[in-house]
Backbone as a ProteinNet text record, in pm:
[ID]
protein_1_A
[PRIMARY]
XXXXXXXXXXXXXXXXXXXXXXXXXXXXXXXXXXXXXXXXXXXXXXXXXXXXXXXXXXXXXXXXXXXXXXXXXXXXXXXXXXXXXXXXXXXXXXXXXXXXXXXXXXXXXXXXXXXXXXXXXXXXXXXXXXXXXXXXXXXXXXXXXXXXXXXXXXXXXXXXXXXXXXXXXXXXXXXXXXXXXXXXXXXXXXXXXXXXXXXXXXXXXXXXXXXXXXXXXXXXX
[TERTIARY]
5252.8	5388.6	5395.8	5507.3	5551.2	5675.8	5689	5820.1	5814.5	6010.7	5984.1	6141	6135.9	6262.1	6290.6	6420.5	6497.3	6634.1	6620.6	6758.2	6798.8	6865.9	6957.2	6884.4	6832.8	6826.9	6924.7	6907.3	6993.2	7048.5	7017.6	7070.2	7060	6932.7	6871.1	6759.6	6699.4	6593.8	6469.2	6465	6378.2	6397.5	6528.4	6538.2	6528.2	6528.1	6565.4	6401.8	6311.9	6156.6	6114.2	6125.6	6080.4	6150.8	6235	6289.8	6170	6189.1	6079.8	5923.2	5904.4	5762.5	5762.1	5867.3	5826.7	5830.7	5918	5931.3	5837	5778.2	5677.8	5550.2	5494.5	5372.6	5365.8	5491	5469.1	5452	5343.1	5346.1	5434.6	5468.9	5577.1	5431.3	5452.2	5348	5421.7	5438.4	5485.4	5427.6	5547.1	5496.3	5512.2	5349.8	5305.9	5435.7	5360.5	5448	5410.8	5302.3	5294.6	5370.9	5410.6	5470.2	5423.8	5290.9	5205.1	5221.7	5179.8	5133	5045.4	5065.3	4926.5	4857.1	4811.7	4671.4	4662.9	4539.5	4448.4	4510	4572.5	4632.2	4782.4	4871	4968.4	4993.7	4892.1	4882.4	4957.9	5056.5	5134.8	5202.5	5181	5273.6	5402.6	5520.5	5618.7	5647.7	5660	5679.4	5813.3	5784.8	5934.2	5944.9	6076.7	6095.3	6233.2	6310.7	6453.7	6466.9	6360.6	6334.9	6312.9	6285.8	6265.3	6147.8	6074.6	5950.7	6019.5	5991.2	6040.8	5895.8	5787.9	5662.9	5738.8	5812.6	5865.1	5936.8	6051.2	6129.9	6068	5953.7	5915.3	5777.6	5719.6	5608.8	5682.1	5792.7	5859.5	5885	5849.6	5880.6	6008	6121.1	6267.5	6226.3	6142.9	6144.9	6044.7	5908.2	5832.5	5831.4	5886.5	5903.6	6006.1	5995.5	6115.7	6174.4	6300.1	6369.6	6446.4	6444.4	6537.3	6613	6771.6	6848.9	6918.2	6870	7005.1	7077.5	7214.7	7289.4	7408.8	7451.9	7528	7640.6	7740.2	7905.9	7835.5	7876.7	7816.2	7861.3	8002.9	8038.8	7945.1	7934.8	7790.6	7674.8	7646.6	7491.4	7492.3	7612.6	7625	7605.9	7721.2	7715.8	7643.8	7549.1	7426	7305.4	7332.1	7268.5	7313.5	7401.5	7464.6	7512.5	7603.1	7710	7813.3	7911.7	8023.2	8139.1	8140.5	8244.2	8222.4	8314.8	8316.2	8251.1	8255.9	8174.1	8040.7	7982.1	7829.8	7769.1	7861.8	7830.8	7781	7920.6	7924.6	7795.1	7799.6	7703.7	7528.2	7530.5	7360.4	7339	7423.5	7393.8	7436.9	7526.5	7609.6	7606	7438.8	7412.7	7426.4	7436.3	7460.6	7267.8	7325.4	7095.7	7101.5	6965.3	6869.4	6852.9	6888	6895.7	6757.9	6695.8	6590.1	6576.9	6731.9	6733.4	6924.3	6933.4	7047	7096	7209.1	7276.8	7323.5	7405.6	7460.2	7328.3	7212.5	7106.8	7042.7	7003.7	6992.2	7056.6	7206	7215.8	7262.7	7259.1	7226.5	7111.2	6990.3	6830.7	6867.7	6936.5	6970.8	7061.1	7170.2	7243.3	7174.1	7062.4	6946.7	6886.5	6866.8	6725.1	6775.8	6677.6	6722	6779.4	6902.4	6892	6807.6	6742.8	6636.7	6545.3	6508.8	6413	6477.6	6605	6668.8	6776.9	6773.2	6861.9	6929.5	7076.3	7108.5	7181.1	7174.8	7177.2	7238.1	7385.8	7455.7	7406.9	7405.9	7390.9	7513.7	7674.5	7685.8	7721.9	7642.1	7651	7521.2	7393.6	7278.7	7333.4	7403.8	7414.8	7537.1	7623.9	7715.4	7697.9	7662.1	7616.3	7461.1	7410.8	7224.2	7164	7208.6	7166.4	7164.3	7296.5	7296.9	7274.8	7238.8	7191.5	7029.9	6947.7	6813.4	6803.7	6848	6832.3	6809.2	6897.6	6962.4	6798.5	6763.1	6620.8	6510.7	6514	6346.7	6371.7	6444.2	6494.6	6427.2	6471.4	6442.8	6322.2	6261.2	6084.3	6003.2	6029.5	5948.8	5804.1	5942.6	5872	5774.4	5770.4	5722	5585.7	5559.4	5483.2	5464.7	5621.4	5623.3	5681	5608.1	5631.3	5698.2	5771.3	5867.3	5820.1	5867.4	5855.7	5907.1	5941.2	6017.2	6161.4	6248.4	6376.1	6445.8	6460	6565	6517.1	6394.3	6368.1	6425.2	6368.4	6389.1	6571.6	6630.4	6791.9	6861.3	6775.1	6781.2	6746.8	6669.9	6610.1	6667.4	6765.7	6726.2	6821.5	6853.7	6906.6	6776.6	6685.1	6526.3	6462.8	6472.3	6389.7	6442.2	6592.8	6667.4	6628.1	6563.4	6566.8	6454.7	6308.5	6196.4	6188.7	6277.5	6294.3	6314.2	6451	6471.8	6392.9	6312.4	6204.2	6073.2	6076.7	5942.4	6023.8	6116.8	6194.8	6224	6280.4	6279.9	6165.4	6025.9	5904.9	5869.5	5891.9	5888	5925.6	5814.9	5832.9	5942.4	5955.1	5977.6	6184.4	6198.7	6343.2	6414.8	6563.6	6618.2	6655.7	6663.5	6668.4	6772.3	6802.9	6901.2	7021.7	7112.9	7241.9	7288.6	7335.2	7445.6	7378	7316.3	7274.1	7347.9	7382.4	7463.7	7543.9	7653.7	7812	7798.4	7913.5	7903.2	7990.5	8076.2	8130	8107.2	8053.3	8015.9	7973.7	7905.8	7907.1	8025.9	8052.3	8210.8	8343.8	8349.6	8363.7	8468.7	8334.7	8351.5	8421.9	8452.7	8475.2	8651.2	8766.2	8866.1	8942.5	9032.2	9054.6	9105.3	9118.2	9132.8	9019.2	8861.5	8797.4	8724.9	8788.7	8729	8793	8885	9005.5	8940.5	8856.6	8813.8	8658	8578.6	8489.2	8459.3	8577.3	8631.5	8664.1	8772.2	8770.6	8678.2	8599.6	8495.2	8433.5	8362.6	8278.1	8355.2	8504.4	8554.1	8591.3	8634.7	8640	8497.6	8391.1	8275.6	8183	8198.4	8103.1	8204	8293.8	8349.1	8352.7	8227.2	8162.9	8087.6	7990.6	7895.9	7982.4	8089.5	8162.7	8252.3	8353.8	8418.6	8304.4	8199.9	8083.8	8054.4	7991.8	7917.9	8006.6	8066.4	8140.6	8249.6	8357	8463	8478.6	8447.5	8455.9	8451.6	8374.1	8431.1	8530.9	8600.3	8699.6	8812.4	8877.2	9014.5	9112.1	9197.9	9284.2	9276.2
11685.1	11729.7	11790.8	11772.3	11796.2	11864.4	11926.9	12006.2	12002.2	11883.7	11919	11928.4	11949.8	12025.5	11875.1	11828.6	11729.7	11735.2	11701.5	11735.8	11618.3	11625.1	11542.3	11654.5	11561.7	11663.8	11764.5	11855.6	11982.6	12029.1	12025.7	12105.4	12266.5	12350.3	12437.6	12436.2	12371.5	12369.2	12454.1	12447	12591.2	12699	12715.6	12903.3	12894.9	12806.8	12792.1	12807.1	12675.5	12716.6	12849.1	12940.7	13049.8	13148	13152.5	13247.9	13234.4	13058.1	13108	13127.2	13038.2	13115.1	13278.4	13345.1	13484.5	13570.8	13500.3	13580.6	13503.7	13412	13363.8	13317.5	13293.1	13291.9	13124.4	13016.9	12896.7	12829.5	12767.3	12706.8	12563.5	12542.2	12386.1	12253.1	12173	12063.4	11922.5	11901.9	11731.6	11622.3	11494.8	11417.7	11303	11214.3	11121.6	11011.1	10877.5	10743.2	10722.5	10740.8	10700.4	10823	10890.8	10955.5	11090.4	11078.6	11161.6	11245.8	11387.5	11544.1	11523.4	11576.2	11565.5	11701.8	11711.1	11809.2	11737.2	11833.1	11780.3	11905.2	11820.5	11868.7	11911	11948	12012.6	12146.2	12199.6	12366.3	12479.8	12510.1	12650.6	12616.8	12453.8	12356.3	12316.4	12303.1	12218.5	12126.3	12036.4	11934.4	11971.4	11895.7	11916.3	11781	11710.8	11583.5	11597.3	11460.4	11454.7	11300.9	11206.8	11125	10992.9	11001.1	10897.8	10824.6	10856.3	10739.3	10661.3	10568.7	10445.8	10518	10542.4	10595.6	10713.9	10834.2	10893.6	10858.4	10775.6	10735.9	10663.6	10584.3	10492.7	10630.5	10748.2	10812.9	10935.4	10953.8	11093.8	11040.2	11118.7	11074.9	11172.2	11123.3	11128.1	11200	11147.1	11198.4	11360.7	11332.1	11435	11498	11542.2	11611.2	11698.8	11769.6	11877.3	11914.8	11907.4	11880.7	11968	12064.9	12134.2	12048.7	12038.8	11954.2	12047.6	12091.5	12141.1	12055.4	12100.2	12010.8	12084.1	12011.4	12100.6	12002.5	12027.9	11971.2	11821.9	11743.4	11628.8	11608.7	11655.7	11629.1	11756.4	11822.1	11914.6	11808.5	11803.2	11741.9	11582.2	11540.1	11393.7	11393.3	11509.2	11556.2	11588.5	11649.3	11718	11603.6	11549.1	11397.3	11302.1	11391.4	11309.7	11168.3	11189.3	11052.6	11167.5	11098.6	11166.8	11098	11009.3	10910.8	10870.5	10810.1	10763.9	10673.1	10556.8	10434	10449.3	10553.9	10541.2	10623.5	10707.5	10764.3	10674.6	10592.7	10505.6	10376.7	10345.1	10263.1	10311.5	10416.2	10477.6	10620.9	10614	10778.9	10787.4	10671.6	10745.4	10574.7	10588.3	10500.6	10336.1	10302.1	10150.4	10127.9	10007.5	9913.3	9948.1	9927.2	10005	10079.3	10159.8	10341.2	10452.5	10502.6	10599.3	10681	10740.9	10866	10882.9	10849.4	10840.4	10991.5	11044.8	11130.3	11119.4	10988.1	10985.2	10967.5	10876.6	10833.3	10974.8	11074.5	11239.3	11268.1	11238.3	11303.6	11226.3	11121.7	10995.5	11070.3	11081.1	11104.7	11244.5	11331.1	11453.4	11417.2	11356.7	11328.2	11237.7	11191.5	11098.6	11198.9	11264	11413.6	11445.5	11490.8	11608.5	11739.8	11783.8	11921	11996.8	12025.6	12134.8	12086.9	12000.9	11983.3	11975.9	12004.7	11961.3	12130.3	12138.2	12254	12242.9	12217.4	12208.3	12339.2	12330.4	12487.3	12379.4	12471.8	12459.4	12579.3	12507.6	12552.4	12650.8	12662.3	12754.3	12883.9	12820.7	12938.3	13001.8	12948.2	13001.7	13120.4	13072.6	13145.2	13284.6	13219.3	13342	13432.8	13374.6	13452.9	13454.4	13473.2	13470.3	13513.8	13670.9	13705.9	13610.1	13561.4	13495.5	13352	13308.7	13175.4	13194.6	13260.3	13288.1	13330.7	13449.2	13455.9	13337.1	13270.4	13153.7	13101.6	13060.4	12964.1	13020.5	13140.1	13188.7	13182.7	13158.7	13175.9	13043.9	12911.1	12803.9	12814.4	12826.6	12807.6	12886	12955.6	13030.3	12919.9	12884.7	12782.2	12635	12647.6	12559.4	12674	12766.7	12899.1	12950.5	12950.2	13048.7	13169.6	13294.9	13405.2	13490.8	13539.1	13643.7	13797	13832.7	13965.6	14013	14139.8	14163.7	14188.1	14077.1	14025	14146.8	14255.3	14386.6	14416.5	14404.4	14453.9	14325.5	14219.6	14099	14137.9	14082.4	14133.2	14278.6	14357.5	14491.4	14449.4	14373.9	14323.9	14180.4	14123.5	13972.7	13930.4	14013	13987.4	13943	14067.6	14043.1	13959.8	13894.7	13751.9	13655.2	13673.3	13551	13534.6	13631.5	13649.9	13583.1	13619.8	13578.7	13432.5	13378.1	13217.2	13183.4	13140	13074.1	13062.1	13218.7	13199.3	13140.4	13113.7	13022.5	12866.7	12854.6	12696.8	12694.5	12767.4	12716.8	12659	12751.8	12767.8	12589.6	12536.5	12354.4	12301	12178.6	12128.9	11925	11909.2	11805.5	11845.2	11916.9	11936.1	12069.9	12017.4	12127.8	12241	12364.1	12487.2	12495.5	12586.1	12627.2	12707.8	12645.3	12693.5	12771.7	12698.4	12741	12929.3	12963.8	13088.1	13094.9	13000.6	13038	12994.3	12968.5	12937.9	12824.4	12864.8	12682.2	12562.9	12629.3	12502.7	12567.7	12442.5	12470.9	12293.5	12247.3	12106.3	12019.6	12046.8	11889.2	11965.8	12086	12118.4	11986.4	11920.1	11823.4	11683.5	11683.1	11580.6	11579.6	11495.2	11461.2	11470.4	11536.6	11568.1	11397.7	11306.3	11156.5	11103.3	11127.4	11101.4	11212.4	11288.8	11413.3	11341.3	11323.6	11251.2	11119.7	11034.2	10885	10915.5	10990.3	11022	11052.2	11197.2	11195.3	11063.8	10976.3	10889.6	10747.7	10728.7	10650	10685.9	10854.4	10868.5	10916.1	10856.5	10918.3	10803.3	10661.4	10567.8	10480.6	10497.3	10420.7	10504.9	10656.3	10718.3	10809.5	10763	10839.7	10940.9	10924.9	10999.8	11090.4	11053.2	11189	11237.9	11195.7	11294.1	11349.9	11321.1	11436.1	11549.5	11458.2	11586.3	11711.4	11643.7	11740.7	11722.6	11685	11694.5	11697.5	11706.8	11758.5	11887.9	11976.4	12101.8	12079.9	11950.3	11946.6	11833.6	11822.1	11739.8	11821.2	11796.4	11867.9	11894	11996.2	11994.3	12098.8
4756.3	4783.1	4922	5005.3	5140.9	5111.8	5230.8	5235.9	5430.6	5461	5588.4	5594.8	5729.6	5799.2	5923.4	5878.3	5921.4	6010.8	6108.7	6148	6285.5	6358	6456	6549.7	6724.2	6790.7	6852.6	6883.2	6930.2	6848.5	6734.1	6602.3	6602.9	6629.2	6634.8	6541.2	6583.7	6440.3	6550.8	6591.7	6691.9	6650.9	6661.4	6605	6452	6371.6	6247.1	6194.7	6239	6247.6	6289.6	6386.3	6399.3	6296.4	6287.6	6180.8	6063.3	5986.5	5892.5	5902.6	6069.7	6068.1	6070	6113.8	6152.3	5986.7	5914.7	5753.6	5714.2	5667.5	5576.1	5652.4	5779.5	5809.9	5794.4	5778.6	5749.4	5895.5	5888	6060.7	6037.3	6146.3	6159.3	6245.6	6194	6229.3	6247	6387.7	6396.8	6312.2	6319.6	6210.5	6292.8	6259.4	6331.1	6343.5	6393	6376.2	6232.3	6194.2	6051.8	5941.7	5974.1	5885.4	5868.6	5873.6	5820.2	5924.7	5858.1	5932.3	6064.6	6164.8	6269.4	6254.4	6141.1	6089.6	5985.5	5896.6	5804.1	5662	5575.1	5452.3	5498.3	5353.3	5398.2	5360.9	5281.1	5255.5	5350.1	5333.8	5459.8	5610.7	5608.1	5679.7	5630.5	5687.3	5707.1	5812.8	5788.2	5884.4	5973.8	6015.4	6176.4	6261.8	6172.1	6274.6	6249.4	6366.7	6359	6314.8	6243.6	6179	6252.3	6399.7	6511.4	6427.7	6352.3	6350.2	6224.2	6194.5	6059.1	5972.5	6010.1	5916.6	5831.4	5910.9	5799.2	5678.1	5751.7	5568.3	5480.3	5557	5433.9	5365.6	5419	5367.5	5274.4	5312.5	5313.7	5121.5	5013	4895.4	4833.1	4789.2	4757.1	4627.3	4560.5	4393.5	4406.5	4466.9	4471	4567.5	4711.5	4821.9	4823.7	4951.8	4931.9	5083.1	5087.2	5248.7	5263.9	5373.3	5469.6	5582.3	5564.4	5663.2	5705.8	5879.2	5936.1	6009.3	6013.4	6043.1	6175.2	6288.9	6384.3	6378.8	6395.2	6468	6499.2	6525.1	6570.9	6662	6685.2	6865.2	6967	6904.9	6996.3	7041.7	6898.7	6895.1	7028.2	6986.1	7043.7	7229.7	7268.9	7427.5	7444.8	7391.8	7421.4	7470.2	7381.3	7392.8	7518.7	7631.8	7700.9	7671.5	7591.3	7505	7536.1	7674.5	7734.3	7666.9	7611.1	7560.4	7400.8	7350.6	7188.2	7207.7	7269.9	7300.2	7321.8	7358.6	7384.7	7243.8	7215.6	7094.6	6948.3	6986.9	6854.3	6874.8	7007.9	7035.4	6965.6	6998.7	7050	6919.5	6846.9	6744.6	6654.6	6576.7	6468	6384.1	6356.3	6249.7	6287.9	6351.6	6426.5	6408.8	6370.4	6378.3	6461.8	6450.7	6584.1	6675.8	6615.6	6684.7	6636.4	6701	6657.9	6572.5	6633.5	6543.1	6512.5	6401.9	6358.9	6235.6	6313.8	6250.7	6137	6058.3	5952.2	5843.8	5922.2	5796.3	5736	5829.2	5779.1	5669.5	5619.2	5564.9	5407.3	5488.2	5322.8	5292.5	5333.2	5290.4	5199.9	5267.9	5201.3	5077.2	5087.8	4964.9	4847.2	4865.3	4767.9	4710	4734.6	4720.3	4559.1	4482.8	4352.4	4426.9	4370.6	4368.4	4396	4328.1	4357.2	4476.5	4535.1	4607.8	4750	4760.3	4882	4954.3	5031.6	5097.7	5247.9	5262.5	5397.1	5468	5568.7	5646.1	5741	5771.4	5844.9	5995.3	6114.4	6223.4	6223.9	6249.7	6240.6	6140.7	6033.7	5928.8	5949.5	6005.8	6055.9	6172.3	6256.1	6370.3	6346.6	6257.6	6213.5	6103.3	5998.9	5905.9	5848.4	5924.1	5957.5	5846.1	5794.9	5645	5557.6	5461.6	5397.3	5399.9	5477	5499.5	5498.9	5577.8	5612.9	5489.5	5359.6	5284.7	5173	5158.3	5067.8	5103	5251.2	5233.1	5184.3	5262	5174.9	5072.8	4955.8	4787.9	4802.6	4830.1	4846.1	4849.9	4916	4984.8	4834.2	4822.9	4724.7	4639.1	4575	4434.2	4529.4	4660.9	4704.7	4798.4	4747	4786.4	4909.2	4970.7	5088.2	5048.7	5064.1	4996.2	5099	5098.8	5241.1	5277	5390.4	5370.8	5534.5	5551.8	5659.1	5675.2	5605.6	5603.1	5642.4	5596.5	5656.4	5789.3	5843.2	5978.2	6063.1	6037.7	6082.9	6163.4	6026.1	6087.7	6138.5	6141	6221.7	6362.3	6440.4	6529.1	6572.3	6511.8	6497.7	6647.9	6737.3	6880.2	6977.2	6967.1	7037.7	6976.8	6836.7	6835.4	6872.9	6935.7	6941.5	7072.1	7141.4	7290.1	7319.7	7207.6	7190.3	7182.2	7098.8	7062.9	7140.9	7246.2	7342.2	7452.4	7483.6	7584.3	7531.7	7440.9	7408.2	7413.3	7341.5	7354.5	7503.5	7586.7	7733.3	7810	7795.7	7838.1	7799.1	7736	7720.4	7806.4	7876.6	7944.5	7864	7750.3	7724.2	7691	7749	7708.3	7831	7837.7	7934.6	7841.1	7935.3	7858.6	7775.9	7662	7582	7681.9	7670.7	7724.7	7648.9	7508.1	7416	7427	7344.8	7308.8	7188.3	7094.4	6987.8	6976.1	7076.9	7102.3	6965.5	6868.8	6794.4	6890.6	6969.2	7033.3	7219.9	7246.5	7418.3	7431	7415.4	7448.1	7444.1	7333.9	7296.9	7377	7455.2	7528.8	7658	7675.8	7772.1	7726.7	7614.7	7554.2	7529.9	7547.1	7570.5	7401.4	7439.1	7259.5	7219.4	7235.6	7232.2	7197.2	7221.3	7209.8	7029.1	7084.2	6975.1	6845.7	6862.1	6740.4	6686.2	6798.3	6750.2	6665	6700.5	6632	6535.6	6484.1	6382.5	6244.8	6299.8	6245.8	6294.9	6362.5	6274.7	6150.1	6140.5	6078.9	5949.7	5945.5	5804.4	5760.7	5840.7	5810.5	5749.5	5813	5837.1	5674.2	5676.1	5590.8	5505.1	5449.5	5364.5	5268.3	5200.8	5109.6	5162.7	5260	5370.3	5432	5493.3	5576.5	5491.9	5372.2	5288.7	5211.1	5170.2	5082.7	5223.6	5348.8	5428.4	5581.7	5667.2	5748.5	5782.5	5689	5688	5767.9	5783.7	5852.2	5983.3	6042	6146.6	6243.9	6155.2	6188.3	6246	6391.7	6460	6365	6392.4	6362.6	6214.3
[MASK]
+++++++++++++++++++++++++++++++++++++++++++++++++++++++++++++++++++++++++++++++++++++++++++++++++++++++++++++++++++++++++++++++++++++++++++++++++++++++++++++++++++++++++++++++++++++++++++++++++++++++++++++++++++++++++++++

């Protein structure tokens, strides 16, 4: 049994990983092309991908595994991705063959899952209401034996780890620094409310069921 943490890049799954490494002592471990962990066992590991390899979905097991999906705005996530337009968006991110890493397939994988083995964390309910969300997961993690501790100091403090996080996520050389600092909307920003409107409806036309169950909230208007 595995337990990993899935998401679209620029989600925040950085601050989301350190949070629970800093309450439970769980280290985060990339996951090969084959699917698999790059260490030896999965004892006090969680995995950490945004599902670019094809080795994960076919290794990752639906019945016996257990998945953390965070999930951000998708017009964030998409600009961020430098996709300035609906057309490159729709082209290159939002589930079209042959794409790497596709946003809508995340959260099919999540909507397949049992109940119990599955938990999604909204980016900005992470960032706004930090207690009860950070709470809600360590509850989660438990029965999969990450045991907590800290949690009241943690959020007594949790400005200076935020300060701590980003300067370790900046300090990376494979990505540009964190801008947002939180903001839930600062990327789509740049994006033409005409365009904001078409995105919208692809992904309510195209995924009806994933986007009324889990993206509705961010639809204009």
């Amino acid at each position: 049994m595995r337990i990993d943490l899935l998401n679209y890049p620029i989600s925040g799954s950085h601050w989301l990983a350190y949070c629970i490494n800093v309450l439970t002592g769980a280290q985060f471990v990339g996951v090969d092309k084959s699917g698999t962990y790059e260490c030896a066992g999965t004892l006090g590991y969680i995995g950490k991908t945004h599902g670019q390899s094809p080795g994960w979905w076919k290794s990752f097991n639906v019945e016996k595994d257990a998945l953390i999906v965070l999930v951000r705005n998708y017009k964030e996530c998409l600009v961020r991705q430098r996709k300035l337009t609906f057309d490159a968006m729709r082209e290159d991110c939002l589930g079209v063959q042959g794409t790497n890493v596709d946003y809508v397939a995340i959260l099919q994988r999540y909507d397949e899952m049992p109940k119990d083995r599955r938990i999604l964390i909204y980016y900005e309910d992470l960032m706004g209401a930090p207690w009860g969300e950070i709470s809600r997961l360590l509850k989660f993690l438990v029965p999969f034996g990450f045991m907590h501790s800290g949690m009241v100091l943690f959020m007594q403090t949790i400005e200076q780890y935020k300060v701590y996080s980003r300067q370790i996520y900046n300090a990376g050389v494979e990505h540009t620094p964190c801008e947002t600092k939180g903001e839930p909307i600062f990327h789509s920003k740049k994006l033409s409310q005409e365009d904001k409107l078409k995105i919208d409806s692809f992904l309510r036309v195209n995924y009806p069921d994933i986007f009324n169950k889990y993206l509705v909230r961010y639809a204009e208007g």
